[in-house]
Structure formats: structure tokens, C-alpha cells
C-alpha positions as CSV (number, residue, x, y, z in Angstrom):
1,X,2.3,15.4,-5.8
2,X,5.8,16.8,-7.0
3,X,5.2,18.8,-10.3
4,X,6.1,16.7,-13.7
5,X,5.0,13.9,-11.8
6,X,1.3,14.1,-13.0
7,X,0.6,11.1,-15.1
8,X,1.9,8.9,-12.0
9,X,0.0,8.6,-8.4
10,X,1.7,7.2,-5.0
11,X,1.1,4.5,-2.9
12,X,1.7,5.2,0.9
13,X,1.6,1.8,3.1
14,X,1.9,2.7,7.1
15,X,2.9,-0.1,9.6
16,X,4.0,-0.5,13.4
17,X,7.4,0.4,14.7
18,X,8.0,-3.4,14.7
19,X,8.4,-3.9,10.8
20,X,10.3,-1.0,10.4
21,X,13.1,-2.2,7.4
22,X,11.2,-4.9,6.2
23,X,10.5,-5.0,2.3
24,X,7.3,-4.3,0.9
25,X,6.3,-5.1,-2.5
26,X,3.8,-4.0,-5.2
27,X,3.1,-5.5,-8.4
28,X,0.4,-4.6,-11.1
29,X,-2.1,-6.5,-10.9
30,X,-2.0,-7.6,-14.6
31,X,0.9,-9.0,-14.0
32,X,0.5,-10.6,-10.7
33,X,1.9,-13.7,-12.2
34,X,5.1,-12.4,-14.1
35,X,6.2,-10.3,-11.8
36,X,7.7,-8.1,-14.4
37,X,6.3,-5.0,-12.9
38,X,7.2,-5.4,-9.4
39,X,8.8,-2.6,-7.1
40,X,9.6,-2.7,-3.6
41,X,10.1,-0.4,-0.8
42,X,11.6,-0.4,2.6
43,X,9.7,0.8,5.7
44,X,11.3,3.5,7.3
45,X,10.4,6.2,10.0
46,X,9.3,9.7,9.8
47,X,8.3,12.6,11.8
48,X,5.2,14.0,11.1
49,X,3.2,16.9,13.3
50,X,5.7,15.6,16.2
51,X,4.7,11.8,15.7
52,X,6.7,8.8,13.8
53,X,4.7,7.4,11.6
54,X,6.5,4.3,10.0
55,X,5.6,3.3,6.0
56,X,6.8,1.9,2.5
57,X,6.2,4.7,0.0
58,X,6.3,4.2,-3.4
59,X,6.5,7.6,-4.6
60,X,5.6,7.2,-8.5
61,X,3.2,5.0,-9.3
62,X,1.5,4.5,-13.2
63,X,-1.8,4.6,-12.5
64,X,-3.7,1.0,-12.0
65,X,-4.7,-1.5,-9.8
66,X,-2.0,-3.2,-7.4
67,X,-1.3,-6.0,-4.7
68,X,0.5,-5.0,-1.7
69,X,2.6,-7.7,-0.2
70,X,4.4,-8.0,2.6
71,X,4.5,-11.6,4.7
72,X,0.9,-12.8,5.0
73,X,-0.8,-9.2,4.7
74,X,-2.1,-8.5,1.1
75,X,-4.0,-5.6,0.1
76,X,-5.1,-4.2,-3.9
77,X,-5.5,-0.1,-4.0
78,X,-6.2,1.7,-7.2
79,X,-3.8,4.6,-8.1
80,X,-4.9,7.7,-10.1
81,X,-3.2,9.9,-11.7
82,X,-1.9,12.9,-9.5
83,X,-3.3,10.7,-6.0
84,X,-2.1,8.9,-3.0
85,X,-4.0,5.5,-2.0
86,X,-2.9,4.6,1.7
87,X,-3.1,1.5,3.0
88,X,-3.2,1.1,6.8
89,X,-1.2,-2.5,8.2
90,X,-0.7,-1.3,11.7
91,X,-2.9,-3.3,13.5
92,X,-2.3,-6.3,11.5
């Protein structure tokens, strides 16, 4: 994690070439209804150790429990402080 970023965590979410800029959205879980806390990424590609690895990354997080959306996939991760919680939607 980047320094002064300590109080927040990440959340990494990896999918197939195919969904590369779609939108991905998070919201806190305590507010899954209001929707006030939402924040969205797009998926984008990236080399990494020679391979492209394609993912939404929400870079700073609060820390907290959170729905991943994106289409019919959903998934809830827990951040921590000073973490990264991955979520894997490749073979979905």
C-alpha cells in the first residue's frame, strides 16, 4: 500500500480479457440500499511478470464489508486497513 494511505485497504477484482472496459461497482454494505457509497471502476489490462492480467482496482478503500457487482456476478470481501482483498471472476 502507497504510504499515507494506511487507514484505507484496496480491492483488486480480476476478470477475462472478454470484459475488459466494462464497469464494476462496489458499495458498502450498509448501504447496499442507498447507494450513497458506491464507486466504480473500469476493467483494464496490465502486464504483470510478462502476463496481462485484466481487473477493476479500487485503489482506496475505508475499511468494511462490500458487494461487488458487475452483471449477474456478485461477491462481498472485507477490507482492512493497509490490505488488498482479491476477488477472482475469471471463470465466471
Amino acid at each position: 500500500m502507497s504510504e499515507g494511505t494506511s487507514e484505507f485497504g484496496a480491492i483488486v477484482v480480476y476478470f477475462s480479457e472478454s470484459r475488459r472496459g466494462n464497469n464494476v461497482t462496489i458499495v458498502d454494505e450498509s448501504d447496499r440500499y442507498n447507494k450513497k457509497k458506491e464507486m466504480s471502476a473500469n476493467v483494464v489490462g496490465r502486464l504483470v511478470d510478462g502476463e496481462m492480467v485484466y481487473a477493476a482496482i479500487f485503489p482506496r478503500v475505508p475499511p468494511g464489508k462490500y458487494i461487488i457487482t458487475h452483471g449477474y456476478m456478485e461477491a462481498v470481501v472485507t477490507v482492512f486497513s493497509q490490505h488488498e482483498a482479491e476477488v477472482d471472476f475469471r471463470n465466471r
